[in-house]
N, C-alpha and C positions, 0 to 999 in steps of 0.2 A: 448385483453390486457393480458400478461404476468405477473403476479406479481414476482419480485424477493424476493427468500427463503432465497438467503443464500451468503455470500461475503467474499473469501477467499483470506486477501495479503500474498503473499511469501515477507518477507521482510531478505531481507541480510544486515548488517552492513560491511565496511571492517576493516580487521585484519592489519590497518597501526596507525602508532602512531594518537594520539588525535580523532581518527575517532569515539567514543562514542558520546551519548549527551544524556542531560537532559532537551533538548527540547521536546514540545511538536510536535506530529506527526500526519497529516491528511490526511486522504482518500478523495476526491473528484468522486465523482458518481452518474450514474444518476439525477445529479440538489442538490444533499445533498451534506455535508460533514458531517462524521464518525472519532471518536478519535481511534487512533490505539495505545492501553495503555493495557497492561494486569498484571497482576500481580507478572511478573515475569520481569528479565531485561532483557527489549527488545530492544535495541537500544546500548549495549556493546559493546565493537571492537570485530567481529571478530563473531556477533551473527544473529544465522538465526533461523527466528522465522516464524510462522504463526498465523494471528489475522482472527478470525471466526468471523462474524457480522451477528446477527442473528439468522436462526437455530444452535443448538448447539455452543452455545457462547462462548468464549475465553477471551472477551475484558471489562474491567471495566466497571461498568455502562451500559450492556448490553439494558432495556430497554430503555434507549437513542440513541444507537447506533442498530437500528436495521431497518433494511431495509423494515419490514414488518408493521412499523407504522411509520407517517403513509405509508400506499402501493407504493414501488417504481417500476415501470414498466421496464419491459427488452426493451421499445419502448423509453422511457428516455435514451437508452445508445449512441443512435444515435444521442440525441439532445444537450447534456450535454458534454463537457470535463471528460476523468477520470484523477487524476492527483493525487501526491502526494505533500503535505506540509509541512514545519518545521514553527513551530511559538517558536521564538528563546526564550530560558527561561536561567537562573542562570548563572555558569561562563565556562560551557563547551556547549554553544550554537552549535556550528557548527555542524555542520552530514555529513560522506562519508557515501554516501548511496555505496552499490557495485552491488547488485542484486535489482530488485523488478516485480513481478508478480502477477496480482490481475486477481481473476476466479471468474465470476458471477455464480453462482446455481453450481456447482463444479458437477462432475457426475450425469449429464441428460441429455439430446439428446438435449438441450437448451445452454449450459453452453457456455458463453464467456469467452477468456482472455485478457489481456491486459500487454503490459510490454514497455521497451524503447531501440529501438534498437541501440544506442550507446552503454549500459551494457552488459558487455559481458557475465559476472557471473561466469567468471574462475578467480581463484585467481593470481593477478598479471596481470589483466583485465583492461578495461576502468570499472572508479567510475568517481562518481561528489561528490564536495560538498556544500552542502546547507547550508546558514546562510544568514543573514540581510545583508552583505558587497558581496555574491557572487550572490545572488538570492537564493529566499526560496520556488520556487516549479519545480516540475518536470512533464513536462505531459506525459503522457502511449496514446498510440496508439492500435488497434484492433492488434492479430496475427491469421498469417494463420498456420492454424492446423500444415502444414508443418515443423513451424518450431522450434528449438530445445528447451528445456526444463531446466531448472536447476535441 
């Protein structure tokens, strides 16, 4: 068994009208779910941000959000969904997400990623958007090393 260190999302907002939100945001992994919240505005139109979970932390409420209590296995990744969430809050609920990329243990000879191959992550790309009236999660899928990056 593998314990995973460390949980990196690439989160992009898109730069189109109303596409912020003041919702909250969730990671789905390994069998948990993780708040993706930091203290800076992360979910703006137009903002691309990364939330660390974990080693060297990023994300509010770090010891709550850490992958490393309790121990979450790299063997959980295989069994669990990884997926992202909105849980709709205040009066700008909705979310165009445009990009998203989440790397398990980020630089080790171990490290997974995960992202949705509809997003395309060029601007003027395929986006979704999440709320209570469109659907409020998105599942990520493994990628192959091959392919391209944001």
């Amino acid at each position: 068994m593998t314990a995973i260190s460390q949980i990196v999302a690439h989160i992009v907002t898109a730069d189109v009208d109303h596409a912020s939100t003041g919702s909250w945001i969730y990671l789905g992994l390994a069998g948990r779910e993780f708040s993706l919240d930091t203290h800076g505005v992360d979910f703006s139109r137009g903002a691309d941000a990364n939330f660390r979970l974990g080693e060297d932390s990023n994300v509010k409420y770090p010891e709550y959000n850490d992958p490393r209590t309790p121990p979450l296995s790299t063997q959980d990744l295989d069994h669990f969904p990884v997926y992202l969430r909105v849980e709709s809050a205040g009066d700008r609920a909705a979310w165009c997400l445009e990009w998203a990329s989440v790397t398990v243990d980020p630089g080790t000879g171990r490290s997974r990623r995960y992202t949705h191959p509809a997003l395309s992550g060029t601007v003027g790309g395929h986006r979704i958007w999440l709320d209570t009236g469109y659907g409020k999660a998105l599942y990520l899928r493994p990628v192959e090393e091959d392919e391209p990056r944001r």
